[in-house]
C-alpha positions in Angstrom: 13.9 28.6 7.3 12.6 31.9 9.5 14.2 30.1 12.5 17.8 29.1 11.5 17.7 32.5 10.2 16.8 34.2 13.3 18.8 32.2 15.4 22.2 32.9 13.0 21.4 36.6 13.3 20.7 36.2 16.8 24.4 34.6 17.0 26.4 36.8 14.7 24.7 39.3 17.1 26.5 37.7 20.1 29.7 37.4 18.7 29.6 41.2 17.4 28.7 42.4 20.7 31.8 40.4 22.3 34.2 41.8 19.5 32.8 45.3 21.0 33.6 44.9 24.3 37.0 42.9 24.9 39.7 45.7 25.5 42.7 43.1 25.4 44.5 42.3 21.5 44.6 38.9 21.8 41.0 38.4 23.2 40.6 40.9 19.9 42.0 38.4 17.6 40.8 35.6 18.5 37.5 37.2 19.0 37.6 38.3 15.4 38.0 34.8 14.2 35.2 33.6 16.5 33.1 35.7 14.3 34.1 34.3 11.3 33.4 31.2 12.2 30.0 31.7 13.4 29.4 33.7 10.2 30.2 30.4 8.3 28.4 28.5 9.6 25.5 30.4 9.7 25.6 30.6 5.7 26.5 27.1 5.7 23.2 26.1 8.0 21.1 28.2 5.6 22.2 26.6 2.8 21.8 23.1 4.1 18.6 24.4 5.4 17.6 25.8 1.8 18.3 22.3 0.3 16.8 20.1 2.9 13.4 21.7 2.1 14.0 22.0 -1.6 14.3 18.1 -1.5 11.2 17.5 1.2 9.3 19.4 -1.4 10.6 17.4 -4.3 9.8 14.0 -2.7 6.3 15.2 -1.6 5.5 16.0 -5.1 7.2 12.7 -6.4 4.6 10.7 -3.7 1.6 13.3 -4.8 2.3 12.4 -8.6 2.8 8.5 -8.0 -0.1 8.3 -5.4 -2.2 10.4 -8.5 -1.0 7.6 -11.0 -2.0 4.6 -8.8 -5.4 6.3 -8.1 -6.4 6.8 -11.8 -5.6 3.1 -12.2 -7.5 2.2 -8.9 -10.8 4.3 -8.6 -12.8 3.6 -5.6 -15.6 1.0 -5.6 -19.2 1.4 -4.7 -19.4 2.0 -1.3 -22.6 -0.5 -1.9 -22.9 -3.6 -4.3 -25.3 -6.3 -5.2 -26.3 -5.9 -1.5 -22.7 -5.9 -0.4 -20.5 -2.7 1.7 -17.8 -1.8 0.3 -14.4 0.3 0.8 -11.0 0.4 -0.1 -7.7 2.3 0.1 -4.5 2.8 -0.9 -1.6 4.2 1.2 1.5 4.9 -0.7 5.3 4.5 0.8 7.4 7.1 1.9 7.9 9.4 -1.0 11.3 8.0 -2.1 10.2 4.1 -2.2 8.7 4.8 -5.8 5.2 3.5 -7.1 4.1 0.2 -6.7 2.0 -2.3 -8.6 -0.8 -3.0 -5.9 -4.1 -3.8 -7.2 -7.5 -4.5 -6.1 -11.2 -4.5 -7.8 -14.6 -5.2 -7.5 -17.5 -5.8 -9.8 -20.7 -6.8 -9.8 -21.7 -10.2 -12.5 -23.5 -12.8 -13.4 -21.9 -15.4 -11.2 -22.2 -13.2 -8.1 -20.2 -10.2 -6.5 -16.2 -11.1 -7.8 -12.8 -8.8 -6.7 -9.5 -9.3 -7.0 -6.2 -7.7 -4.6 -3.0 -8.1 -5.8 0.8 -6.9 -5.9 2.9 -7.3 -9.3 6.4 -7.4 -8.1 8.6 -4.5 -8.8 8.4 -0.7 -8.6 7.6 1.9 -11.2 5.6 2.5 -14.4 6.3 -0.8 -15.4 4.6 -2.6 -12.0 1.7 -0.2 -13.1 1.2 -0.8 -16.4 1.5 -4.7 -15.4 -1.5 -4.0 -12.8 -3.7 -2.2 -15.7 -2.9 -5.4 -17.7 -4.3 -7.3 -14.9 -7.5 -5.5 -13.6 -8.4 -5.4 -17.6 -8.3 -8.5 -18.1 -9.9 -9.2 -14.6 -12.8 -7.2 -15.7 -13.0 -9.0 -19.1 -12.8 -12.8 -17.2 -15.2 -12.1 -14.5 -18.3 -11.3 -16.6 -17.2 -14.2 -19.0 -16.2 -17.2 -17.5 -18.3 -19.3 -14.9 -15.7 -20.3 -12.1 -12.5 -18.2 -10.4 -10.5 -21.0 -11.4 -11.4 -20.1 -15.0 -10.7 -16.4 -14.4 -7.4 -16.9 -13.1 -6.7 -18.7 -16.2 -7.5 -15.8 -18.2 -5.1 -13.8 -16.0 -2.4 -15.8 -16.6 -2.8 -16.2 -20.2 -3.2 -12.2 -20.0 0.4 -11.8 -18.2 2.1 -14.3 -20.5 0.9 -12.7 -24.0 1.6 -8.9 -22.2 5.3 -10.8 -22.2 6.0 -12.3 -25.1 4.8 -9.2 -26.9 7.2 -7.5 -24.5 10.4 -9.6 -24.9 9.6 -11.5 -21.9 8.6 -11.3 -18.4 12.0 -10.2 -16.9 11.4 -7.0 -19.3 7.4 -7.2 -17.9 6.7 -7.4 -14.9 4.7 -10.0 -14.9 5.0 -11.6 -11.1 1.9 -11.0 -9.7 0.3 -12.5 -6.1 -3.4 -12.3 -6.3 -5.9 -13.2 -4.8 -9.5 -13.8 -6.5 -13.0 -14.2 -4.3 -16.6 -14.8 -5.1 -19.4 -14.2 -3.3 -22.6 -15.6 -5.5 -25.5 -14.7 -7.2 -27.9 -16.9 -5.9 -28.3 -15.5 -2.3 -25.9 -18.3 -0.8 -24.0 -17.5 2.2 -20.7 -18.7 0.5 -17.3 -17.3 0.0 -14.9 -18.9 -2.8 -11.6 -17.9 -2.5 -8.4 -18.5 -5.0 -5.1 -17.5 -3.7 -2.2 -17.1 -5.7 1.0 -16.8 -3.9 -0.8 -13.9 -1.8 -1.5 -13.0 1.4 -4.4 -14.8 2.9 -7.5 -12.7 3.8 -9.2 -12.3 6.9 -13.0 -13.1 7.8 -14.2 -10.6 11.2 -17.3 -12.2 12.6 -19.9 -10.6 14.4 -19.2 -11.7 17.4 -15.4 -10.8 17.4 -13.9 -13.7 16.0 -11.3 -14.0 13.4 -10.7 -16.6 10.9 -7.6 -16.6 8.6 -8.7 -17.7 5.2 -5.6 -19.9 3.8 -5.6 -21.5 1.0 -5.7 -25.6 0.8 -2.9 -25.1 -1.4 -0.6 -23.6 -2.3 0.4 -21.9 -5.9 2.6 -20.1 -7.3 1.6 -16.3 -8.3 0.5 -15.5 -11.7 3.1 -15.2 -14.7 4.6 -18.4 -13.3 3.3 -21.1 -15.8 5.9 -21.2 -17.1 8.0 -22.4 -14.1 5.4 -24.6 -13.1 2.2 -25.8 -13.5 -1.1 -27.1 -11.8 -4.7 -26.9 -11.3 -6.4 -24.2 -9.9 -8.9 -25.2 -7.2 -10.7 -22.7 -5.4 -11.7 -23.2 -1.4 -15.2 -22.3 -0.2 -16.4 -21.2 3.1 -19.5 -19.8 5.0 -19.9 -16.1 5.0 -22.1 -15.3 8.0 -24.6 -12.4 7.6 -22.4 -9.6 9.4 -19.1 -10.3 8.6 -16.6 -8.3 7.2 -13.8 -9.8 4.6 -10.3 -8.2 4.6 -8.0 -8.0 1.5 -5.0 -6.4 1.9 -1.5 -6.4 0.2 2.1 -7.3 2.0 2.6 -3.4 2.5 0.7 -4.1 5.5 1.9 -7.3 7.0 5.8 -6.2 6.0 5.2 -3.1 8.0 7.8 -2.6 10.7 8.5 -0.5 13.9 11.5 0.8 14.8 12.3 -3.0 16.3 12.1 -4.5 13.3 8.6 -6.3 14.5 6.4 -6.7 11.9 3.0 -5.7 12.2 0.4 -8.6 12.5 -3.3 -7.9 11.7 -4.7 -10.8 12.8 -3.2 -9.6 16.5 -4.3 -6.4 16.1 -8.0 -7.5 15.3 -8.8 -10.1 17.2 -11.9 -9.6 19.3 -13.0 -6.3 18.1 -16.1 -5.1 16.0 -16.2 -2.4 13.7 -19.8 -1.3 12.6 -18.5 -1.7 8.6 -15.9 -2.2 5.9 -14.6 2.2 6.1 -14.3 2.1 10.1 -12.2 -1.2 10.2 -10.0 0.2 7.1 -9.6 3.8 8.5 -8.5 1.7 11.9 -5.9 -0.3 10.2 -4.3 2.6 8.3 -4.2 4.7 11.5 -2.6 1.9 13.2 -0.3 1.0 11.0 0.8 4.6 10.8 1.5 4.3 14.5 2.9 1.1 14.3 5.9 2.4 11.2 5.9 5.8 12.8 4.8 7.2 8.9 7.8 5.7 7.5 6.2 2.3 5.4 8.7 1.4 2.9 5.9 -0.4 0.7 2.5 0.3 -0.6 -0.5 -1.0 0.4 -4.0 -1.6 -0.9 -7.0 -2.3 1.6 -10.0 -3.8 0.4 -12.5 -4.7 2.7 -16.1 -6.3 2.3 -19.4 -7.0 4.5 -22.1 -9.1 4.4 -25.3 -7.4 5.8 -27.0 -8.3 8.9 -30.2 -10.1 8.4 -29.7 -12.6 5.5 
């Protein structure tokens, strides 16, 4: 604001001092309405000045509000569990893409270490208040129920009842990709993973490999029994002692650069190591800063998970 307003004085300045000067009528004149002019738009340039910054500061508290929301409904995990390191984060949108309904947590049971990441389709209170419906009933399931093909049965059962008492999912938003993991109880280097319509996690190994975790099969995301129905099968894998699991949200993989191109985490983190689950999440957020130029037009939720060395 200071420097549109110095340089409009500094102009009106100019023009004045020319007005001064020129002996001639018509150079007078036509001087004259030189001034006026600048002296327009000067107002006009603080004005649009004014409201440009008026609305920056409107959208900035919109995101700070929104970013507060989604925070209260997604504290931060441990940043150690059942033997496990642990971080997350969420990165909102620009401040006029409105909240989303990205999900993720973690808790500790009797079955082993269980977490969930997901993304209910749809912005605003409504995607949120669909996400609380599914963490709570998440949280409910895990301690419960013996197998993740038996919790994602109680999510879905969760999203359909949240509809009917609704009016119906089209009212809820009860679309939701998720995708459910397990590492067990019993000391067992093992990962289960159920995907639901989601995007598949990575596995980091120690020695700078990368392993796409993709499901056998596919399925449709939860609040879709309706549409269609089938079996829930879980696929397991080896979890060496070292390696870190990323879960993320399409915020991230639908990230684009000014091309278009969007960004590819696999490409990005093949070959490197990252001594734990906060330096490999603070790297991707940084990168995909770079990669949108601050602009991402979507949430995203990180949640990332390693195995220590040594068992």
């Amino acid at each position: 604001m200071a420097s549109t307003a110095l340089t409009a004085v500094a102009a009106m300045a100019g023009e004045v001092w020319g007005v001064t000067y020129r002996s001639t009528a018509p150079n007078y004149h036509e001087s004259v309405t030189e001034l006026a002019t600048v002296f327009v738009v000067a107002l006009l340039a603080l004005g649009i000045n004014r409201v440009v910054r008026t609305s920056d500061a409107h959208l900035a508290s919109v995101r700070d509000v929104s970013e507060a929301a989604q925070r209260a409904v997604l504290p931060l995990p441990p940043e150690r569990l059942a033997g496990l390191a642990i971080a997350a984060r969420y990165v909102g949108a620009r401040a006029d893409a409105g909240i989303g309904g990205d999900l993720y947590a973690v808790q500790d049971t009797p079955h082993g270490v269980r977490l969930i990441v997901g993304d209910v389709r749809g912005k605003g209170l409504e995607a949120v208040e669909a996400a609380v419906v599914v963490i709570g009933a998440f949280r409910e399931a895990a301690e419960q129920e013996t197998t993740l093909e038996a919790v994602a049965g109680r999510l879905e059962r969760a999203l359909q009842r949240e509809g009917r008492r609704r009016g119906g999912l089209d009212r809820f938003e009860g679309f939701t990709t998720a995708v459910l993991a397990e590492i067990p109880a019993n000391g067992r280097p093992a990962l289960r993973v159920l995907n639901r319509g989601h995007p598949a996690p990575l596995m980091l190994t120690p020695d700078g490999g990368l392993r796409e975790l993709a499901p056998g099969a596919p399925a449709l995301p939860l609040g879709m029994s309706e549409v269609a129905s089938w079996p829930d099968r879980s696929d397991e894998t080896f979890l060496p002692a070292g390696s870190l699991l990323l879960f993320f949200t399409d915020g991230m993989t639908e990230a684009r650069d000014f091309r278009g191109r969007f960004y590819d985490p696999s490409n990005r983190l093949r070959g490197r190591r990252f001594p734990g689950p906060d330096a490999l999440l603070d790297t991707l957020v940084e990168d995909v800063a770079r990669h949108t130029g601050g602009a991402s037009a979507d949430d995203m939720a990180l949640l990332a998970v390693q195995r220590p060395m040594g068992e």
